[in-house]
Structures are given as C-alpha cells and as structure tokens.
C-alpha positions as CSV (number, residue, x, y, z in Angstrom):
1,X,21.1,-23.8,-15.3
2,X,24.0,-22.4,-13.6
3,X,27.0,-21.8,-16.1
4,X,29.6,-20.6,-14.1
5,X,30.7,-20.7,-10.5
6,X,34.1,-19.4,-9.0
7,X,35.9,-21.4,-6.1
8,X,35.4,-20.0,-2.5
9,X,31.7,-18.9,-3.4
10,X,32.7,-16.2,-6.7
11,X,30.6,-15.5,-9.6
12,X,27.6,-17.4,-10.0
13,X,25.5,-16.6,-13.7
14,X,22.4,-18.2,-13.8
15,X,20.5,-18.5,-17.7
16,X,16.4,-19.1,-17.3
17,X,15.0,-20.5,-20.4
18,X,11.3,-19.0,-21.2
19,X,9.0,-21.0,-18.7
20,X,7.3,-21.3,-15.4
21,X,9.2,-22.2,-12.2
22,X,7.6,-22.8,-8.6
23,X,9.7,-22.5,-5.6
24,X,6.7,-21.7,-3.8
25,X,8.0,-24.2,-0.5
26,X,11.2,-22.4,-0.2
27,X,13.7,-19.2,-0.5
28,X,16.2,-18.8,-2.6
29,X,19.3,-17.0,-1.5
30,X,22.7,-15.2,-2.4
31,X,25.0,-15.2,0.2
32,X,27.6,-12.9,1.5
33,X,30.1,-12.3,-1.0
34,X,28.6,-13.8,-4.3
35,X,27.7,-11.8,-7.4
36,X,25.2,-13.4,-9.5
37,X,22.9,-12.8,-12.5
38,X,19.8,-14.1,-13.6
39,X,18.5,-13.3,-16.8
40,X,16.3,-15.0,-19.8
41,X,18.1,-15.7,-23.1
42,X,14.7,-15.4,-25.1
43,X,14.4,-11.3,-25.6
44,X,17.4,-10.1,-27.8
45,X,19.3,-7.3,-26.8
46,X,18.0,-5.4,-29.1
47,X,14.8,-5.8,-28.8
48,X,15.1,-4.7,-24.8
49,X,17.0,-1.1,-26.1
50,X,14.0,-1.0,-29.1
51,X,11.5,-1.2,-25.7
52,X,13.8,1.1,-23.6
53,X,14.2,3.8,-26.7
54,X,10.4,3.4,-27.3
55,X,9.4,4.3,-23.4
56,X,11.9,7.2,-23.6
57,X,10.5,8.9,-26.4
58,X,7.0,8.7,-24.7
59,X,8.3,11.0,-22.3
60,X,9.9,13.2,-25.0
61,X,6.3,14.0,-26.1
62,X,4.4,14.1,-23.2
63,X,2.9,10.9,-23.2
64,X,1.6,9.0,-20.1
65,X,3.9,7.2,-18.6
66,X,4.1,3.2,-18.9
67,X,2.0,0.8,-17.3
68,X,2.6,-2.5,-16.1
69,X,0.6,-3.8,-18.8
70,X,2.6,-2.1,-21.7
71,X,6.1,-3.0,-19.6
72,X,4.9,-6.8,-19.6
73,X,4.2,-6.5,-23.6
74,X,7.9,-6.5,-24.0
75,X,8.6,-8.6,-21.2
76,X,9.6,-12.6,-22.5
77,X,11.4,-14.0,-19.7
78,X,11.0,-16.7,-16.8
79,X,8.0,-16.7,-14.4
80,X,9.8,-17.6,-11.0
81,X,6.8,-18.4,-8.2
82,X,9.0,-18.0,-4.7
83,X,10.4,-15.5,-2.7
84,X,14.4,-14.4,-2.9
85,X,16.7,-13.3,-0.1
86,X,19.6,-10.7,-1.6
87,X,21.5,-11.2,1.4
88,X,24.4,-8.4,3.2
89,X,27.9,-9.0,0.4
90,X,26.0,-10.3,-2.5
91,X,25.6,-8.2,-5.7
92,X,24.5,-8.9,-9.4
93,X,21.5,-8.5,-11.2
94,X,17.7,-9.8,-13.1
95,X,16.6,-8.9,-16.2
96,X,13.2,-9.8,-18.4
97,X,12.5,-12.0,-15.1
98,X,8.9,-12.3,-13.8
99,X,8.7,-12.8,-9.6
100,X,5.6,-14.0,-8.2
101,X,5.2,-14.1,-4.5
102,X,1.5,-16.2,-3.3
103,X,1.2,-15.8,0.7
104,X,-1.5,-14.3,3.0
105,X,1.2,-12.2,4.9
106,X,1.5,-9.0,5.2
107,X,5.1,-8.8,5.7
108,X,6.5,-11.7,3.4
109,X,8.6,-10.1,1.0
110,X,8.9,-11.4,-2.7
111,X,12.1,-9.7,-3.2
112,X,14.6,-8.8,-0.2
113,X,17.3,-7.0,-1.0
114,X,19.8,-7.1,2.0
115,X,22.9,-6.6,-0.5
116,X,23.8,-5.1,-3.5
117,X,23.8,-3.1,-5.4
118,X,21.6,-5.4,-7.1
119,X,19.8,-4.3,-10.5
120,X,16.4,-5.0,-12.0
121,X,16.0,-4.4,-15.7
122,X,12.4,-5.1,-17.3
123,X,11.5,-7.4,-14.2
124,X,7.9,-8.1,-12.9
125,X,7.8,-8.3,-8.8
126,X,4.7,-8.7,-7.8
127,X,3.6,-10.3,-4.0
128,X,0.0,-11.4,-4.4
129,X,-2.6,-13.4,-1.9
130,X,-2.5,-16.5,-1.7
131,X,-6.3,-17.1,-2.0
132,X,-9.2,-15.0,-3.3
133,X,-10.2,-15.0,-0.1
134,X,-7.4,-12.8,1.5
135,X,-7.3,-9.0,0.3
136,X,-3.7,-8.6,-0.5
137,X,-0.8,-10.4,-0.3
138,X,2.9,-9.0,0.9
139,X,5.9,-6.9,-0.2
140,X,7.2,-7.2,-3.4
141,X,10.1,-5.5,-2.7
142,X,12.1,-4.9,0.8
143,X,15.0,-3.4,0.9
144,X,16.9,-3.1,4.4
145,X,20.3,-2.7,6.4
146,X,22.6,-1.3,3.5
147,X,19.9,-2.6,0.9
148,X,20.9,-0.9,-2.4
149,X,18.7,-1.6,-5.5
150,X,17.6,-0.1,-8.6
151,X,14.9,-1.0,-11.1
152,X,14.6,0.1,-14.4
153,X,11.5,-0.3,-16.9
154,X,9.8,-2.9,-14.5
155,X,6.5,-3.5,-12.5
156,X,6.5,-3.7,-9.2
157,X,3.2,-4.7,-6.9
158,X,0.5,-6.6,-7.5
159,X,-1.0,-7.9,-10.3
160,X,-4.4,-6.5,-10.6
161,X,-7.2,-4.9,-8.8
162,X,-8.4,-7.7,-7.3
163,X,-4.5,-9.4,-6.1
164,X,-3.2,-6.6,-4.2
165,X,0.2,-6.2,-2.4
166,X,0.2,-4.7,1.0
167,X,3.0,-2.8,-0.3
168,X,5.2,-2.2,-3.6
169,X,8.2,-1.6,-1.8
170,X,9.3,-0.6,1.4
171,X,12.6,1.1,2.0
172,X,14.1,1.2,5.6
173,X,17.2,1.0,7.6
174,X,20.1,2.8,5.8
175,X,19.0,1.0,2.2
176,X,17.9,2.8,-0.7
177,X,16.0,2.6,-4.2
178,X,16.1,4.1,-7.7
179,X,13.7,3.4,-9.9
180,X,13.1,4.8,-13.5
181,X,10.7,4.3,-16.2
182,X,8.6,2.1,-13.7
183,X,5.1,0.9,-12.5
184,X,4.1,1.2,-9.2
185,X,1.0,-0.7,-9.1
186,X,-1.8,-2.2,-7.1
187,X,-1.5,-1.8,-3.9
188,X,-3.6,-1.6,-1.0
189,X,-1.5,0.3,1.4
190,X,1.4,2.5,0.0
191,X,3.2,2.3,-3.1
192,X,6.6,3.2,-1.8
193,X,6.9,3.2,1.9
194,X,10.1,4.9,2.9
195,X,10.9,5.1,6.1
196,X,14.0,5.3,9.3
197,X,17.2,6.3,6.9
198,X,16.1,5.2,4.1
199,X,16.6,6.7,0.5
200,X,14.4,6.5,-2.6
201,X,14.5,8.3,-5.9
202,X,11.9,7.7,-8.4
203,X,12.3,9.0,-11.9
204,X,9.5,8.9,-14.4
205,X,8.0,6.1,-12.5
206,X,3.9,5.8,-12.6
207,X,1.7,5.3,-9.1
208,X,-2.2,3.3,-10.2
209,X,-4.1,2.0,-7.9
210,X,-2.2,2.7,-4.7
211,X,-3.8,3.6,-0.8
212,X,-1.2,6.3,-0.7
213,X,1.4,6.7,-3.3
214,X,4.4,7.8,-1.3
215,X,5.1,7.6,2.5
216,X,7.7,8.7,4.2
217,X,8.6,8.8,8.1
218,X,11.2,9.7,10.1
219,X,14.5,10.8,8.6
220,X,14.1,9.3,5.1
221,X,14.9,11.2,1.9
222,X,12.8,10.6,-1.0
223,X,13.2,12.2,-4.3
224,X,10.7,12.7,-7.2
225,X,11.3,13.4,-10.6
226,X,8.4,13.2,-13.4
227,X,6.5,10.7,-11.6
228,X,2.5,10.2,-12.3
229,X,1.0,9.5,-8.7
C-alpha cells in the first residue's frame, strides 16, 4: 500500500501488512532520486529495541553471537518472493522485511543496492535455488558503483544447509557495507566477497556455514570488529 508520494518522483513510504508476496516474474525498482521505505506495521517499536537491547547484552557477557534463527524469532514482518534493484539517487530503508530470491543463477542478486544509503533493520535476504536440484542459488546482497548500505540485526544468505546462496554479499566498484549484530549464513562460496574499491565493515556480525568467510581482492578495505567466522 503506498501512502505517500511527492510530485516529480519525491518520497514514496510503502506499509506491508504481515503476509506473503510473490513478485517472483519481475524486479522491483527505486529510481534515481526517490527515497522510499518499506516496513511492516505488525512488530511494535518496542518490541524491535526489547530484541536490539537483548542481542547487545549477549555480547556484554560473552555470549555467542546471534544466529539467523534467533534474529528471525523476533522477526514479524512481510515475506517478499522477488528480487529489488536500489538504483544510483534512490535512498530509504526496510525494516522487519523478509527477501526471498528463487533462481538457479549464480549471479542474480536478491538485493542490489546501486544507491543509497539504503538501511536494513531486522531484514531476512536470502537468494536461494530455484529447485532441489541446483546447489545454490544467487546473491543476496550486491552492492555496486557508489552502492552504500548497512544492515543491522539481519540475516543475510541462504536459508539452510541444503538452499545455499553462491554468495551473502558481494561488495565491488566504489560501494560499501556495514553490518552489525548480523548473520552471515549458508553459503557455498564466500560470505562477504569484497573486492575492486570496495569497503566493508562488519561489527559483531556471525559467519556459519560459509566456503570462505571473507574475501577480499584487489584494493578493497575490509574491517572486522568482534565477528565469529
């Protein structure tokens, strides 16, 4: 349902009810010069910070840090089967959004953030195969050109040992990623591919079941900060 939309292509708010939507057959995309959020109305705002506080003081005691699994505990929102193209001008953010991506390529992206920045709060990307007879699907997340995106307290991958991404994300051009309080999981070949100029900085972020946890090539900068690989 789209609540709000400026003349000459301004803010555009987007409100997903609790549910499942296929746009399996075709991409949705933010053009240049949009801002847009997407969000689902049936986790309170409390109840996100209760989740957020909750990870946090894991960390304050040691704990392990969180899974997919206890992420998508706390995680009531849409389940959105399709692919999204963030495209060069557009900015705005998801949050408690579920992203499922079904295709037998290696290189179809679930997520592609051309923009930004663009912000992911307690989202689930995940780019699975098609069939069970394909090993792994694509990309959850590509970020490229002047890509700028951040995730906080999501999953990102595939689903589960046997629906394996190719990749979590992959980070090239000038783009770049920060990620906090995250799962980086199921993977069959890397769980953050950074490569070219690109620029990632993971922060108490957790690696499970990846080929390689981190690789990086060329002139890329990646930064680590209590991460589990």
């Amino acid at each position: 349902e789209a609540l709000g939309q400026g003349a000459g292509g301004g803010k555009l708010r987007i409100v997903v009810d609790n549910g499942d939507y296929d746009m399996a057959d075709e991409r949705l995309e933010v053009g240049s010069n949009r801002e847009m959020s997407i969000e689902s109305v049936t986790a309170t705002d409390e109840e996100i910070a209760r989740v957020a506080k909750a990870l946090e003081t894991d960390f304050a005691l040691g704990d392990d840090t969180p899974n997919g699994d206890e992420i998508m505990q706390n995680n009531l929102g849409a389940i959105v089967q399709g692919s999204w193209l963030l495209r060069p001008g557009s900015t705005g953010h998801f949050e408690r959004t579920t992203h499922i991506l079904a295709n037998n390529s290696g290189l179809e992206a679930c997520v592609w953030v051309q923009g930004g920045p663009w912000e992911f709060r307690n989202a689930f990307i995940h780019a699975v195969p098609e069939t069970d007879a394909e090993l792994w699907g694509g990309i959850a997340m590509l970020c490229t050109g002047a890509g700028d995106a951040s995730a906080s307290e999501c999953a990102l991958g595939g689903i589960d040992n046997t629906r394996l991404s190719a990749d979590a994300v992959v980070v090239t051009d000038c783009a770049s990623l920060h990620a906090r309080l995250s799962a980086v999981e199921f993977c069959r070949f890397s769980g953050v591919r950074c490569v070219e100029q690109g620029m990632v900085n993971l922060s108490e972020c957790a690696f499970e079941f990846c080929g390689t946890g981190v690789f990086v090539e060329g002139g890329a900068d990646v930064e680590c900060s209590r991460v589990d690989l």
